[in-house]
DRENPA-3360 file (N, C-alpha, C; in nm, 2 decimals, always signed):
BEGIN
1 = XXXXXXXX = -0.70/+1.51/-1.36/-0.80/+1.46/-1.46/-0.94/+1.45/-1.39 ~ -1.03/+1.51/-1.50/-1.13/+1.47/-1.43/-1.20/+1.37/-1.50 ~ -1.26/+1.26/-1.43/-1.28/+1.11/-1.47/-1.46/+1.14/-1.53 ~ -1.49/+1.10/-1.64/-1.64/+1.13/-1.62/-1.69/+1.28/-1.62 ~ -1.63/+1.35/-1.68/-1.63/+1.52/-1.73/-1.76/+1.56/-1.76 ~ -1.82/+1.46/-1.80/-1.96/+1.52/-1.91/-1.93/+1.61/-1.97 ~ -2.02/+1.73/-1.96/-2.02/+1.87/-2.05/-1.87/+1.96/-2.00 ~ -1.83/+1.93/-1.88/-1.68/+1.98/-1.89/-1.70/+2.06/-1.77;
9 = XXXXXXXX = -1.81/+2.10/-1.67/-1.84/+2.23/-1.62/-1.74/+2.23/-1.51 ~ -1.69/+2.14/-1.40/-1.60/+2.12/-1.30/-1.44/+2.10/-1.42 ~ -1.44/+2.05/-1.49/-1.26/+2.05/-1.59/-1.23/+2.21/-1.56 ~ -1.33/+2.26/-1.65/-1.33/+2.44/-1.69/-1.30/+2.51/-1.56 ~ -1.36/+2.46/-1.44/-1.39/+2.54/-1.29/-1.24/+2.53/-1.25 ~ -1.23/+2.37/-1.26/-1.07/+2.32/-1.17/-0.94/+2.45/-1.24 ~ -0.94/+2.52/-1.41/-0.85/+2.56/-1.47/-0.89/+2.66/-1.44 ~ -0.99/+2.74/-1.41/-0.98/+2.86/-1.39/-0.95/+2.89/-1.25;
17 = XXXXXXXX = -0.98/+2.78/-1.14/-0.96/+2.82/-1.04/-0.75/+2.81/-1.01 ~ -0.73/+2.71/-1.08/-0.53/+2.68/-1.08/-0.52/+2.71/-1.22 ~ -0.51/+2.81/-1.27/-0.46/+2.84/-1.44/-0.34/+2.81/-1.49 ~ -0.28/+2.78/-1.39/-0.12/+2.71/-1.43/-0.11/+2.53/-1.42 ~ -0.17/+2.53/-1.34/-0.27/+2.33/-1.38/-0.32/+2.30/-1.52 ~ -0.22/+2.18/-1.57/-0.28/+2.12/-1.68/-0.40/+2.02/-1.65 ~ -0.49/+2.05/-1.67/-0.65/+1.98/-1.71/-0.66/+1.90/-1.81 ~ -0.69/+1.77/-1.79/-0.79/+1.68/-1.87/-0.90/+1.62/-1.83;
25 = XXXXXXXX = -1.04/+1.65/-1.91/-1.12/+1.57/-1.87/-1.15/+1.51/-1.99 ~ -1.21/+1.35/-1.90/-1.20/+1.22/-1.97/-1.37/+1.20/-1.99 ~ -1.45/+1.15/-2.08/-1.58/+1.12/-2.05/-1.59/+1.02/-2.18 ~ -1.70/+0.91/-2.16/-1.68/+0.80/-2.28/-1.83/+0.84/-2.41 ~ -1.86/+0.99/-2.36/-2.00/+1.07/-2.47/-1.92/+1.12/-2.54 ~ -1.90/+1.13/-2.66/-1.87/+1.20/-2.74/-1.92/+1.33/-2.81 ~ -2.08/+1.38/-2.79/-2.15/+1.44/-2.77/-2.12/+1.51/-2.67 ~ -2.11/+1.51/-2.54/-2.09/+1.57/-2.47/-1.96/+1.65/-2.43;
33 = XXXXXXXX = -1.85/+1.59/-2.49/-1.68/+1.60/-2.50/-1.73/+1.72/-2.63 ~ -1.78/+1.73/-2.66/-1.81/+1.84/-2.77/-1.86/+1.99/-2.72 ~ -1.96/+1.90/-2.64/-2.02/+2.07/-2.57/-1.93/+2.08/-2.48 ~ -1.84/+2.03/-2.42/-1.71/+2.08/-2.31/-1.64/+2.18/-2.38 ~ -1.58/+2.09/-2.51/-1.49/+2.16/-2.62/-1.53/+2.32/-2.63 ~ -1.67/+2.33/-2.68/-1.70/+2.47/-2.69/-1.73/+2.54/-2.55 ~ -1.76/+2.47/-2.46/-1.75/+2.54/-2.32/-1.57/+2.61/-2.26 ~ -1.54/+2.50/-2.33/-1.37/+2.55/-2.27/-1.36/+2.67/-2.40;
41 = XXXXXXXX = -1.38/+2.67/-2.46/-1.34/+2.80/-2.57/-1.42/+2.93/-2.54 ~ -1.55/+2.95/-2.51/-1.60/+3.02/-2.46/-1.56/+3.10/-2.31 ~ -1.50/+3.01/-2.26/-1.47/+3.06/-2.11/-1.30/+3.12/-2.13 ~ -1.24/+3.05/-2.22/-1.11/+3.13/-2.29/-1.02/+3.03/-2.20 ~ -1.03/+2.89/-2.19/-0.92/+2.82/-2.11/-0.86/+2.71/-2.16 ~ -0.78/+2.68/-2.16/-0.73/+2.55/-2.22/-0.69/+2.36/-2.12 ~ -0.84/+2.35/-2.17/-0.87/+2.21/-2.12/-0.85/+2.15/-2.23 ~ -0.84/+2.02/-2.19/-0.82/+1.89/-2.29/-0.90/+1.78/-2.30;
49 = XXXXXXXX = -1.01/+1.77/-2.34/-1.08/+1.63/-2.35/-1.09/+1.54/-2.45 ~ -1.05/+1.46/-2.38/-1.01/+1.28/-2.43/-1.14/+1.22/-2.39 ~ -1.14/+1.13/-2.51/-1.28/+1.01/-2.51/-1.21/+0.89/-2.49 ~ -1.31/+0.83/-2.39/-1.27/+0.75/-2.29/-1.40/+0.61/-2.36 ~ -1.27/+0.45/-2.39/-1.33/+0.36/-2.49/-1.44/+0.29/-2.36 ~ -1.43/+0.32/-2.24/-1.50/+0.23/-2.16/-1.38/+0.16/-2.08 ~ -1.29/+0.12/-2.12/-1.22/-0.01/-2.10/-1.09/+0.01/-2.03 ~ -0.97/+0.08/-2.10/-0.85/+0.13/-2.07/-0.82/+0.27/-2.07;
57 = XXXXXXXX = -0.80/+0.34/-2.02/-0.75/+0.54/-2.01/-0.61/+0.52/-2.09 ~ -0.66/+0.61/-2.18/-0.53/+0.66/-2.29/-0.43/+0.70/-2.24 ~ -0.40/+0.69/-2.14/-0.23/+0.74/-2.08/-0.17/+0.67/-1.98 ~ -0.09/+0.74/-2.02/+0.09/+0.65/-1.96/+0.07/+0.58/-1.84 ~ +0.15/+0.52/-1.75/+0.16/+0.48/-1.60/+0.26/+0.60/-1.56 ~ +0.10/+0.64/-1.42/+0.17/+0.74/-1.31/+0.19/+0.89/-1.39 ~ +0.13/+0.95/-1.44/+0.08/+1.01/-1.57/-0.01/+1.12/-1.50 ~ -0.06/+1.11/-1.36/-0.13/+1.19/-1.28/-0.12/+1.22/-1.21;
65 = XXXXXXXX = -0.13/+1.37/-1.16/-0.10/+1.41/-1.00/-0.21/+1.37/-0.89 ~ -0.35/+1.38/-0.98/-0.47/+1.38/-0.90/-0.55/+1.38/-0.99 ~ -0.66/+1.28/-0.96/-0.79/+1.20/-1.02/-0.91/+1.28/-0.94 ~ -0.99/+1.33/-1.05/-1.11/+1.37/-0.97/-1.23/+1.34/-1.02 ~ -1.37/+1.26/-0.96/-1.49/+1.22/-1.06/-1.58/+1.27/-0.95 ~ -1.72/+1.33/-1.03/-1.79/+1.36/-0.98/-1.96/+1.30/-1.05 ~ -2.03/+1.22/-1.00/-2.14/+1.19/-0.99/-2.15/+1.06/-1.12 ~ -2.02/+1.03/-1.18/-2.01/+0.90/-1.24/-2.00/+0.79/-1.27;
73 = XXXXXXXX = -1.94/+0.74/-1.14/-1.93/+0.64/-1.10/-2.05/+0.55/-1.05 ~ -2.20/+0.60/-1.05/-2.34/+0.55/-1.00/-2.40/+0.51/-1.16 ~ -2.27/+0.56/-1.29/-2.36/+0.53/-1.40/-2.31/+0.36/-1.44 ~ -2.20/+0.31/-1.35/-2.11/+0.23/-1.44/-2.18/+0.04/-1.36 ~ -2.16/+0.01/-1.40/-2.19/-0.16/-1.32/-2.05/-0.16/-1.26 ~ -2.08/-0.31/-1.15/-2.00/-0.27/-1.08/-1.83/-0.31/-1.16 ~ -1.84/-0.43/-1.27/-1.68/-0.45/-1.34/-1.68/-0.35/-1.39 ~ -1.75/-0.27/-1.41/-1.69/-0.11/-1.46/-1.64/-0.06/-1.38;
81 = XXXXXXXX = -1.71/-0.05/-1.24/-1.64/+0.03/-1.18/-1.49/-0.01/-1.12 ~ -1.49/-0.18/-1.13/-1.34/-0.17/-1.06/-1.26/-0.17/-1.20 ~ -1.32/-0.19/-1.31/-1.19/-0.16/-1.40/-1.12/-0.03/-1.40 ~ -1.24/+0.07/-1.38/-1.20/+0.22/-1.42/-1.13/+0.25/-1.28 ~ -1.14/+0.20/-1.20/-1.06/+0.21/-1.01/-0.90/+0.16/-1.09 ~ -0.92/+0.00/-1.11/-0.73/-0.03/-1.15/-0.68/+0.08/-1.23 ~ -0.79/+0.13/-1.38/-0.68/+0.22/-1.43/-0.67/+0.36/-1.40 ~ -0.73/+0.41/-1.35/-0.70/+0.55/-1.29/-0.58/+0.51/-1.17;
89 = XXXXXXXX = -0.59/+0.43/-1.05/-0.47/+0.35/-1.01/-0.29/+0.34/-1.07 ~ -0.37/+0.30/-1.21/-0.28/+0.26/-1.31/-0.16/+0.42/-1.35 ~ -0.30/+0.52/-1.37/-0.25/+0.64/-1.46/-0.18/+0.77/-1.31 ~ -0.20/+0.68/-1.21/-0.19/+0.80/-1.10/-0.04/+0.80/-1.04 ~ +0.02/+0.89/-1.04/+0.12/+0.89/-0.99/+0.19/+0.84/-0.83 ~ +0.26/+0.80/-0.79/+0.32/+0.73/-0.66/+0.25/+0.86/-0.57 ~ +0.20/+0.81/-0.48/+0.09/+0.88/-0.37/+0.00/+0.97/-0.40 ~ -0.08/+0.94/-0.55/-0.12/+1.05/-0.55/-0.26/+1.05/-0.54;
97 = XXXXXXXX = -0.35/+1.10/-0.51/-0.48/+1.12/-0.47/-0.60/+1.12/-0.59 ~ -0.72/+1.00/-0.57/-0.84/+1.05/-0.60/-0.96/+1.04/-0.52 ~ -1.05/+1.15/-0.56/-1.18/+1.19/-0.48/-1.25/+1.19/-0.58 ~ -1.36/+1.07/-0.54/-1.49/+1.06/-0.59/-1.59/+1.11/-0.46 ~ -1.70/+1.13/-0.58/-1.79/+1.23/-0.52/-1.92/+1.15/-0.60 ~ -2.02/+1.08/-0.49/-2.08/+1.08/-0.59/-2.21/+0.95/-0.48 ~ -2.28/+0.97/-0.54/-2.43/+0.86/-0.43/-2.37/+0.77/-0.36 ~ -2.41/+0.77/-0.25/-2.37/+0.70/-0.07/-2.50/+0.59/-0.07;
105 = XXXXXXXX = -2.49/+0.50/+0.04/-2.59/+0.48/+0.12/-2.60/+0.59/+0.24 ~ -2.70/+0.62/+0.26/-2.73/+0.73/+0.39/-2.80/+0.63/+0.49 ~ -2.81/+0.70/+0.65/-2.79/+0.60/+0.74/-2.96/+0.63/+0.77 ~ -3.02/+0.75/+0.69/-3.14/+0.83/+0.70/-3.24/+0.74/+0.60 ~ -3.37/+0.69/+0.62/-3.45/+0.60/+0.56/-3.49/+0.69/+0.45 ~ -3.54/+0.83/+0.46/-3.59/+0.91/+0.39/-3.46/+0.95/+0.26 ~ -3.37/+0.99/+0.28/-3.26/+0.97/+0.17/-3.20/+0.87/+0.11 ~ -3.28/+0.77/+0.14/-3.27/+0.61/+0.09/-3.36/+0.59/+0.01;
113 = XXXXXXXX = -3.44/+0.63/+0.05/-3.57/+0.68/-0.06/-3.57/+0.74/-0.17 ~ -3.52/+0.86/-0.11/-3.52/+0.94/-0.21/-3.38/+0.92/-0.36 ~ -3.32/+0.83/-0.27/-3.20/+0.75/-0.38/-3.28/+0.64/-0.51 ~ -3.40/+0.62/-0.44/-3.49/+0.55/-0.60/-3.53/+0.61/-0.69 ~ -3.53/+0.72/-0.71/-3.56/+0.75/-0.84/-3.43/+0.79/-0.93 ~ -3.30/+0.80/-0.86/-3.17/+0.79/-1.00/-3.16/+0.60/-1.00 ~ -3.16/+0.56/-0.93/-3.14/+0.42/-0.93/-3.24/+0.39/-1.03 ~ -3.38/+0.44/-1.00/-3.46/+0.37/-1.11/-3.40/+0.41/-1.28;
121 = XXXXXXXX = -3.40/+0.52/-1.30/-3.36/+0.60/-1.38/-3.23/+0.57/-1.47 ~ -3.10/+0.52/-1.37/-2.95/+0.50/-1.40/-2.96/+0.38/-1.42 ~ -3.03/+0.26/-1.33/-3.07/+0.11/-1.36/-2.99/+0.07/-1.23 ~ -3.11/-0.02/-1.16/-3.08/-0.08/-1.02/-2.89/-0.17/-1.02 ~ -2.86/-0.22/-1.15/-2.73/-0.29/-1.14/-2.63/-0.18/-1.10 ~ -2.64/-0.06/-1.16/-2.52/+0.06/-1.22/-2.53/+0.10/-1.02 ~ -2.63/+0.11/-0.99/-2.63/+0.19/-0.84/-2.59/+0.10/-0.74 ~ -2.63/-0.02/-0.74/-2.62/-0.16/-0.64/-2.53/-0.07/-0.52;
129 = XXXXXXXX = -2.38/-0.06/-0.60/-2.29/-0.04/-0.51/-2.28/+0.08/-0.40 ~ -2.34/+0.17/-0.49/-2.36/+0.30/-0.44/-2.48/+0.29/-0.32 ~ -2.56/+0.20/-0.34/-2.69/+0.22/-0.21/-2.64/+0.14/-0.14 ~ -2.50/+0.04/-0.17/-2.51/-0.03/-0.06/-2.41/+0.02/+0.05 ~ -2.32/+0.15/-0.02/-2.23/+0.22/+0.05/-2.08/+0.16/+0.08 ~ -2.06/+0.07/-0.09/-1.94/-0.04/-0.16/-1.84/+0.05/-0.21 ~ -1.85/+0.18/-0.25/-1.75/+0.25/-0.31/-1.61/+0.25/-0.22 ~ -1.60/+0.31/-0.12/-1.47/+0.30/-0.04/-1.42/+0.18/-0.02;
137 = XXXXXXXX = -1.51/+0.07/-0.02/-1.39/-0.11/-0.01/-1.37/-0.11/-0.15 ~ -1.45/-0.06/-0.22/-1.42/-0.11/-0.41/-1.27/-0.04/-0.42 ~ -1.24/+0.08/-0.35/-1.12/+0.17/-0.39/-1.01/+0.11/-0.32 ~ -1.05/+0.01/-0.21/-0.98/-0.03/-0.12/-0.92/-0.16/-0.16 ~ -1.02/-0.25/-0.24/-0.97/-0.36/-0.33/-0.89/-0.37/-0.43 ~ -0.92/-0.25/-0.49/-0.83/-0.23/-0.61/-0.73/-0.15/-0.59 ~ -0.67/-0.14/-0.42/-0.56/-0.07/-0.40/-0.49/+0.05/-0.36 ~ -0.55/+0.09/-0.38/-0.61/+0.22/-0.32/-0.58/+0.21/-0.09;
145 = XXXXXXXX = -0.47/+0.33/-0.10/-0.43/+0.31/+0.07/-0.52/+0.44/+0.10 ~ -0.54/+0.46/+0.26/-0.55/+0.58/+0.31/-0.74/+0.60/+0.25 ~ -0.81/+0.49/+0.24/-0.95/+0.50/+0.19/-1.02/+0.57/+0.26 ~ -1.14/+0.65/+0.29/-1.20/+0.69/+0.37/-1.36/+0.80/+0.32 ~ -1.45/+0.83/+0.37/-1.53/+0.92/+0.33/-1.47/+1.06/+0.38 ~ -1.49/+1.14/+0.32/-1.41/+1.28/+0.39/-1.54/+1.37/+0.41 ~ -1.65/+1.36/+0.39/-1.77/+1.47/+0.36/-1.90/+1.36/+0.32 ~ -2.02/+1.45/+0.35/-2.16/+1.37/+0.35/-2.29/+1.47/+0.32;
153 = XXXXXXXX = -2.30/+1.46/+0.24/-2.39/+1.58/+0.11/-2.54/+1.48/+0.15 ~ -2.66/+1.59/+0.20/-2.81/+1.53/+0.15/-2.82/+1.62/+0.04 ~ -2.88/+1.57/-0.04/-2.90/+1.58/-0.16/-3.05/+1.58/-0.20 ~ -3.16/+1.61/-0.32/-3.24/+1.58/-0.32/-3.27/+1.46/-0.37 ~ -3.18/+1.37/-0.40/-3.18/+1.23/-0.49/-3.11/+1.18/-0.41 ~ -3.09/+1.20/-0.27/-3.01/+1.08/-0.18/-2.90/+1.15/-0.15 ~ -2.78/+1.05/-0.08/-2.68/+1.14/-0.01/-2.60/+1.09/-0.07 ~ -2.49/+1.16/-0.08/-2.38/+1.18/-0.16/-2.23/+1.19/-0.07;
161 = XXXXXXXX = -2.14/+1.11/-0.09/-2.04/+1.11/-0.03/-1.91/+1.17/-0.10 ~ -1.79/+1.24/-0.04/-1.69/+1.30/-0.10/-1.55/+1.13/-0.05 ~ -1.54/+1.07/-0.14/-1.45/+0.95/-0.08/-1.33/+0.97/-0.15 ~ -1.19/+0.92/-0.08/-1.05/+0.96/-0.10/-0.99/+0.83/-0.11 ~ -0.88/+0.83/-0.17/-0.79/+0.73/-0.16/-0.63/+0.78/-0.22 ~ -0.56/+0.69/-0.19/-0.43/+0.76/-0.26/-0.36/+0.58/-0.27 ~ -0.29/+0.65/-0.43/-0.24/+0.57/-0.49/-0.10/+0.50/-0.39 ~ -0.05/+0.38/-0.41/+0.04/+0.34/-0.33/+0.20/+0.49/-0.34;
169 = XXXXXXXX = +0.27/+0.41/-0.26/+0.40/+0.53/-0.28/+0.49/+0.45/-0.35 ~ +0.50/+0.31/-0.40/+0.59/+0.26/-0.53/+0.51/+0.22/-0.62 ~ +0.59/+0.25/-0.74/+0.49/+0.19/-0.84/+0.51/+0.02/-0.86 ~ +0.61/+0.01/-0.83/+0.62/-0.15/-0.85/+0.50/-0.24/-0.82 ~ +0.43/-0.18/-0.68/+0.32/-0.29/-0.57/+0.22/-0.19/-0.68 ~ +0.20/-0.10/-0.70/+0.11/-0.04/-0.77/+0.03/-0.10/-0.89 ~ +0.16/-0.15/-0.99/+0.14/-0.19/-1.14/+0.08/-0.35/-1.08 ~ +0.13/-0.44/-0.96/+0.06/-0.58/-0.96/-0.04/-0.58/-0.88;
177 = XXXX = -0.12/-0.46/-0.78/-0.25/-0.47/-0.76/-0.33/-0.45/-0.91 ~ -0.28/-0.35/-1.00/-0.39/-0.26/-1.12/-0.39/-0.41/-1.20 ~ -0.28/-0.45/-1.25/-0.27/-0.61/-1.34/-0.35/-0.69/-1.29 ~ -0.37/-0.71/-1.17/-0.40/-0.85/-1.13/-0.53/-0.88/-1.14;
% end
């Protein structure tokens, strides 16, 4: 799944690159789940995009092999962000992996800088976490084993981290970190 799809352009990439992978991307625009729609028709692939209420992911427990978000998680506050951590958690199958991708704190003053203008832009609450370089304990709080940054992007809007985590290996300890 890809968490936060927007226009769809990484969903479409992921199926053309594994054509035998079922694809869903999730995004809470409905507008923009539109222009995916016609992007996946145009490119000739069959993606699936679901609108996402903010709150709970429309599917099952353990329902995923692998979660993937890229540059979305800087739009959300931070109870957003650990809600949408429990339920992707929730939807991910016993050890299974997500990588977010998406604004760091950088250790560089000048990429810290240059991180104020989406922050101004996105709104200082939605970024907080991201400038303060909170994403990997936020994944690590809500359960998430094996946390770590794996890659470190400068960027022209600041630096950007590739971060991992993987879901527990029982569901049982799984379902009472996501509940709790």
């Amino acid at each position: 799944m890809d968490f936060g799809c927007g226009t769809g352009t990484l969903a479409i990439m992921l199926k053309l690159a594994q054509p035998e992978a079922v694809i869903v991307g999730l995004d809470i625009d409905a507008t923009a789940l539109g222009i995916a729609r016609d992007k996946a028709v145009r490119h000739g692939v069959d993606v699936r995009f679901d609108q996402y209420d903010g709150a709970s992911l429309p599917y099952a427990d353990s329902s995923f092999d692998y979660v993937v978000s890229t540059f979305a998680f800087h739009h959300l506050l931070d109870s957003q962000k650990y809600g949408a951590l429990r339920e992707i958690l929730r939807i991910l199958a016993s050890g299974a992996t997500l990588t977010v991708a998406d604004f760091d704190r950088s250790h560089k003053v000048l990429l810290r800088g240059a991180f104020l203008l989406p922050r101004l832009l996105d709104g200082l609450a939605n970024t907080r976490a991201n400038a303060l370089g909170l994403i990997p304990s936020m994944l690590a709080e809500c359960g998430f084993l094996e946390v770590g940054r794996r890659e470190r992007y400068a960027t022209l809007f600041g630096e950007a981290s590739v971060i991992q985590g993987r879901s527990p290996p029982s569901s049982n300890s799984r379902q009472e970190k996501s509940h709790a």
